[in-house]
N, C-alpha and C positions, 0 to 999 in steps of 0.2 A: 482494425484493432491495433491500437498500440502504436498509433499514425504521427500524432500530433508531437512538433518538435518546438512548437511556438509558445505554450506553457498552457497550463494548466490541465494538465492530464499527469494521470500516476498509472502504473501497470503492474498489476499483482500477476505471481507465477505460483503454481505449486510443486516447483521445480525448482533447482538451485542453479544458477548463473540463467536466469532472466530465461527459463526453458519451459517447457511443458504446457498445462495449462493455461492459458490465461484470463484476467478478467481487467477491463481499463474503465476509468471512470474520469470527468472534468471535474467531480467534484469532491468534495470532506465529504467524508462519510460517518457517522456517529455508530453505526453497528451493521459488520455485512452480514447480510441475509440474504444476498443475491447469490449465484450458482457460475463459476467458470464456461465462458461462452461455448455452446453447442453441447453441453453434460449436463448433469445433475446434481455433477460434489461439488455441496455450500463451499464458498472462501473462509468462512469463520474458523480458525483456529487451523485452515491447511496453506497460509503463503508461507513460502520458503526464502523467495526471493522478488525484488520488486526495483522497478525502472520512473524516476519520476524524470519524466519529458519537459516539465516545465526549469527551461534553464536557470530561472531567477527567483526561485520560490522555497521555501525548505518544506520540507513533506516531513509528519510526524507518525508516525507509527503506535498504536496503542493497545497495550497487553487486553484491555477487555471494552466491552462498549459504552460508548460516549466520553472516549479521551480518558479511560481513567487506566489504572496500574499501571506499568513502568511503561514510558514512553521515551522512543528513540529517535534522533533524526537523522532525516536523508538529506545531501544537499542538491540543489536544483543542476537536473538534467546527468547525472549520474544513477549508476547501478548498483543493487545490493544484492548480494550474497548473505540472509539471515542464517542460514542454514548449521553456522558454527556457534551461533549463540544457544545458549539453554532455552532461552525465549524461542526459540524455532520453533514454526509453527502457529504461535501463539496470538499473533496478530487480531484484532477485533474491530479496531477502526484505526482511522487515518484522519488529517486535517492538514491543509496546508497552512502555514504561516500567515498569508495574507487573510484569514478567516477571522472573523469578528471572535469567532467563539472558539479560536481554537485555544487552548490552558497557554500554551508559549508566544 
């Protein structure tokens, strides 16, 4: 989990400074509906903070599913701390930059 340094991985937490739960994926995701690895509490609406691994890629963050309400970016292979935004929490999908469909 949370392995890959060589890009194209992102790593959701429901913890603030990259702690607690987590869930990682290689790819955009248009709306999480999966569950924090080994639990049962959905990712939708609980990441706090997130690690995108891939060093050269911007990762987008999106208040609801499929890329839509306010969306923010991370830059490649840095850490966030959502946790201070009013947004916290709020997360629904994600997309990286290099994605046909991602809106940026």
């Amino acid at each position: 989990m949370c392995e890959s340094s060589n890009g194209g991985e992102v790593c959701l937490y429901d913890a603030s400074n990259t702690t607690g739960r987590v869930y990682d994926t290689l790819y955009s995701k248009p709306t999480y509906s999966g569950t924090y690895y080994g639990t049962n509490v959905g990712i939708d609406n609980t990441v706090n903070s997130t690690w995108n691994r891939d060093p050269d890629t911007y990762v987008y963050f999106w208040q609801f599913a499929n890329y839509s309400g306010l969306g923010l970016g991370q830059a490649g292979g840095t850490k966030e701390n959502w946790g201070d935004l009013s947004e916290a929490n709020s997360w629904s999908s994600h997309c990286f930059s290099s994605n046909s469909t991602c809106p940026y």
